[in-house]
DRENTI-694151 format. One line per field, with one value per residue (C-alpha): residue in three letters; y, x, z. Coordinates in steps of 0.1 Angstrom, whole numbers. Example, Ala and Ser with C-alpha at 12.3 -4.5 7.8 and 13.67 -1.06 7.14 Angstrom:
# residues 2
r <- [Ala;Ser]
c2 <- [-45;-11]
c1 <- [123;137]
c3 <- [78;71]
# end
This chain:
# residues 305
r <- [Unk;Unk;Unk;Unk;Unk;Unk;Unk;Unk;Unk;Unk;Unk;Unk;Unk;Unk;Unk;Unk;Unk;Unk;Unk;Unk;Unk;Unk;Unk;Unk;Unk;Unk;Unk;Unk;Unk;Unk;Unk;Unk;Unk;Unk;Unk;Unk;Unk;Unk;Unk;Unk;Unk;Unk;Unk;Unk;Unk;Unk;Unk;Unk;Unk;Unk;Unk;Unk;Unk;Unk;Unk;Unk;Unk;Unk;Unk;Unk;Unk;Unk;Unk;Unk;Unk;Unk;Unk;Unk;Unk;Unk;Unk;Unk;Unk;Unk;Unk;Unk;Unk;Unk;Unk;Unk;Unk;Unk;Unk;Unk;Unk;Unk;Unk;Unk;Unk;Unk;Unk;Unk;Unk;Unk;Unk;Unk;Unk;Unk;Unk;Unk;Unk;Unk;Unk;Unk;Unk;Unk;Unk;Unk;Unk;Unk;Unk;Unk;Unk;Unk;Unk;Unk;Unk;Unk;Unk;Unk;Unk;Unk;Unk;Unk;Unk;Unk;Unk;Unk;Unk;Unk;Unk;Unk;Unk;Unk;Unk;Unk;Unk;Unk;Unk;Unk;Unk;Unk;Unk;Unk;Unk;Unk;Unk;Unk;Unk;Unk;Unk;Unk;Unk;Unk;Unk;Unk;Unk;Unk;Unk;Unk;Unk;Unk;Unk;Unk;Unk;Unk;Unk;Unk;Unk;Unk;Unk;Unk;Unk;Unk;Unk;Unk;Unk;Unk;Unk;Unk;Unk;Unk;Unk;Unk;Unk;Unk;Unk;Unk;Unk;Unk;Unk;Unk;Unk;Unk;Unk;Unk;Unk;Unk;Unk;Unk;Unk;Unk;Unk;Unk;Unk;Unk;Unk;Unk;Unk;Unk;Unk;Unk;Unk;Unk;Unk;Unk;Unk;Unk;Unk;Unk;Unk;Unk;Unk;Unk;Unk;Unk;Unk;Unk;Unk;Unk;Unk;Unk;Unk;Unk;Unk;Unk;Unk;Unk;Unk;Unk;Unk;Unk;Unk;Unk;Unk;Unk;Unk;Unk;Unk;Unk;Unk;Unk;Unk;Unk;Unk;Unk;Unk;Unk;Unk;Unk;Unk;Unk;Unk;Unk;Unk;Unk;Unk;Unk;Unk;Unk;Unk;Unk;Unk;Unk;Unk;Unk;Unk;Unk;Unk;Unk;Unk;Unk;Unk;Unk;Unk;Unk;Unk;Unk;Unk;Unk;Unk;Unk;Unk;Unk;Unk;Unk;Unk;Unk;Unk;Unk;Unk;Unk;Unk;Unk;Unk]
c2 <- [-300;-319;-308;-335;-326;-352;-340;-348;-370;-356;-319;-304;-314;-288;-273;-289;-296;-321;-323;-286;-275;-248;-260;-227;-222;-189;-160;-163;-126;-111;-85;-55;-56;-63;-41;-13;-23;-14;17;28;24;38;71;70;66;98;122;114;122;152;164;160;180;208;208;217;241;265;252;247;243;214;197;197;181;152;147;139;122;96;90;85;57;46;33;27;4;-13;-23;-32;-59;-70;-74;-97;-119;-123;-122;-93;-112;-123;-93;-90;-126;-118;-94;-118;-121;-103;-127;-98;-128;-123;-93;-98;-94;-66;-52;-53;-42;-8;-7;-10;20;40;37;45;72;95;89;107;134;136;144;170;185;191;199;219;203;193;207;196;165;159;174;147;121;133;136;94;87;108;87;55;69;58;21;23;30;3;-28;-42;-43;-64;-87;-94;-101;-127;-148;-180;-160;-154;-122;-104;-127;-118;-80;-83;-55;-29;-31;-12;18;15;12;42;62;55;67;102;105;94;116;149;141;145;176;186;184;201;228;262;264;289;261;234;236;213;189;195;187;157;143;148;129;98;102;99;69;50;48;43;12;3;0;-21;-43;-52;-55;-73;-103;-128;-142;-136;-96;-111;-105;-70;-60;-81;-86;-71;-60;-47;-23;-17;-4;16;35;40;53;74;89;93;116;136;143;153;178;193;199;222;238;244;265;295;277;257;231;224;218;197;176;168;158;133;119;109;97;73;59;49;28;11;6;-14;-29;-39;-54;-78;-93;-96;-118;-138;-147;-157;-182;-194;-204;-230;-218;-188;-214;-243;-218;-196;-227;-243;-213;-209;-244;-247;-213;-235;-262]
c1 <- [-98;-131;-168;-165;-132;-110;-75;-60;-31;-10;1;-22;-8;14;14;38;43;62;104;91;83;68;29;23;41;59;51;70;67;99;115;120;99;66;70;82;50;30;43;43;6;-1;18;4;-36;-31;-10;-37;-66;-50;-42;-74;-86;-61;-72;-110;-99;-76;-41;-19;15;-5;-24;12;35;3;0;40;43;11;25;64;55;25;52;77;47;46;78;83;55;64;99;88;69;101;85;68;41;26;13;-3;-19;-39;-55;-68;-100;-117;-126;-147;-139;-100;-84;-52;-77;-93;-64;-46;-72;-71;-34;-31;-60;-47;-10;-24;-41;-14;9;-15;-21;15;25;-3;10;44;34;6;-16;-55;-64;-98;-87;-62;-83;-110;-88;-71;-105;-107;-71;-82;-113;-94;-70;-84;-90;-50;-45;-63;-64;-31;-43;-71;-46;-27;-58;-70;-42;-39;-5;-21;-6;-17;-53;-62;-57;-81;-101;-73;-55;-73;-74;-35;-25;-50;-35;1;-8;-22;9;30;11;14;53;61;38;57;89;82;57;62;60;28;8;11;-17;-40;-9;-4;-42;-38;-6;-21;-55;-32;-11;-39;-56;-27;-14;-50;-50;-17;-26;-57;-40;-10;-30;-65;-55;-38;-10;-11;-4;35;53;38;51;83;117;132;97;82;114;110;77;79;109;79;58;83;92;54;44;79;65;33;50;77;47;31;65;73;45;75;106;110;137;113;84;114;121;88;79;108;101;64;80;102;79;53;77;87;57;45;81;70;40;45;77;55;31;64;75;39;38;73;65;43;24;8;-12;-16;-22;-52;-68;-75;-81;-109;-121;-122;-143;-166;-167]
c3 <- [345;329;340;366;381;364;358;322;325;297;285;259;224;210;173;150;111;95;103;113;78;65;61;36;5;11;-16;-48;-52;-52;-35;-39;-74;-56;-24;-51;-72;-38;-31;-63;-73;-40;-51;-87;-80;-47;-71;-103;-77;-60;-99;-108;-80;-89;-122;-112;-81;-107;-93;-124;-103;-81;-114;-133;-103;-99;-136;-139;-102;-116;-147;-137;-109;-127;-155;-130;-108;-146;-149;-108;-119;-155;-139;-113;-135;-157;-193;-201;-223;-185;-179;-214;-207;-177;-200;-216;-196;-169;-137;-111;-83;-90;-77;-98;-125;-116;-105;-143;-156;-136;-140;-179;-185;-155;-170;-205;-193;-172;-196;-222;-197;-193;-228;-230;-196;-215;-248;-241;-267;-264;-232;-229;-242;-214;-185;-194;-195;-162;-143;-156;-142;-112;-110;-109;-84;-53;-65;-72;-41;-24;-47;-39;-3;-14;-36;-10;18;-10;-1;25;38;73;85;57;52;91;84;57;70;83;54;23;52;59;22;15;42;29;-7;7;28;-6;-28;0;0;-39;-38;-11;-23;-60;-53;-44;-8;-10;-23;-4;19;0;0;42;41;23;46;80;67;57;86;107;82;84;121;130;109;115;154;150;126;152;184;172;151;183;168;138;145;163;127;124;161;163;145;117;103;137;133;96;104;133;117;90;112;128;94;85;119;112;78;95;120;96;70;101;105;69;59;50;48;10;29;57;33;14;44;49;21;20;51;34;5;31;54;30;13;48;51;22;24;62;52;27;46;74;52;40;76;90;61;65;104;108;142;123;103;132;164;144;131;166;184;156;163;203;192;176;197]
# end
């Protein structure tokens, strides 16, 4: 109905795209190299923070299981990404210059000395050699932990893809809370039992970081929240979250029993990687379906209007 009571004569026009086509080019990233990528800096940048941390409380066992955790998926997050862009000299190239607007950019540029250095602390872990040398360098990794964790959120925000666009603001919190519960789950599975409560600590902060996010992110967004809720992927990531609140309750319950703590720690491990896995093909089926792109855009300008 109009302002002066007039009824319209035809149906409100409905969303479409042309033959039905995809109106967004969907991600060329490929899976599982990026999703792996995700998951695995998210591990890397908690586990060089937590060892750092170790290092300057007086817990060897702690600092050596972070040291090796960072620097194994820091080189595994490395190859994950130098496999998906097919020639290794790609990743070399976007070294070439350094854009502050670009979070690729930045984000190589955090990845190549953050690679460089837990691999150094690494070697000194195992050989014993240069001490101070290593504990500076690890306090640097450490440093540069937390922006491991969260600048792949930020890469993938920077996109048009709108699932993962909309959540620009939920999602540095959800992929810092799956790193801590990441990080908490390879401690949890090497270390003596005895000395896992900074670990526990650690998990139940993350837990609680990332199904706070993960419920504002799939309720607060209209539409564009359906491929985070729904599908293949809504199931993918509840099983994630399912995984991440047993690891949260058998890391209470394993304070004296090595398997429990074990358990737990696996169960971490797991639903962090659903979750990153969840995420990025939610972004891939919001920009394969046209609506996603048509339904926020006119919402946006009746807003306006």
């Amino acid at each position: 109905m109009s302002k002066r009571g007039e009824r319209a004569m035809v149906p409100d026009a409905e969303f479409r795209s042309y033959y039905g086509r995809p109106i967004l080019k969907e991600p060329a990233w490929k899976t599982p190299d990026v999703p792996a990528y995700l998951f695995l800096g998210g591990l890397a940048g908690a586990s060089a923070s937590s060892a750092a941390l170790a290092d300057v409380t007086g817990r060897p066992a702690l600092r050596r299981i972070g040291r090796l955790v960072a620097a194994g998926a820091a080189s595994a997050s490395v190859g994950a990404l130098v496999h998906d862009l097919g020639v290794p000299t790609r990743f070399l190239n976007m070294l070439r210059v350094v854009k502050p607007t670009s979070p690729l950019s930045v984000g190589s540029w955090v990845l190549a000395p953050f690679s460089g250095l837990t691999a150094g602390v690494a070697a000194a872990e195992l050989t014993g050699r240069l001490p101070r040398l290593a504990r500076l360098a690890g306090l640097a990794a450490g440093a540069l932990g937390p922006v491991m964790c969260t600048y792949t959120s930020v890469l993938l925000a920077d996109t048009a893809t709108p699932a993962w666009h909309e959540a620009y603001r939920e999602l540095p919190f959800l992929f810092a809370g799956g790193a801590l519960t990441s990080g908490a789950g390879a401690t949890l599975l090497a270390a003596p039992v005895d000395q896992c409560a900074p670990a526990r600590r650690m998990g139940w902060v993350g837990t609680g970081l990332e199904l706070a996010a993960s419920a504002v992110m799939e309720r607060s967004h209209g539409i564009t929240s359906e491929p985070y809720r729904t599908g293949r992927v809504g199931r993918l990531l509840r099983v994630g979250q399912g995984l991440t609140v047993a690891g949260g309750v058998l890391s209470a319950l394993g304070r004296r029993r090595r398997w429990v703590s074990a358990v737990a720690g696996a169960a971490y491990l797991a639903g962090g990687a659903c979750m990153r896995f969840g995420v990025f093909d939610a972004g891939r089926v919001s920009a394969r379906d046209p609506k996603y792109v048509v339904v926020p855009q006119r919402e946006r300008l009746n807003g306006s209007r």
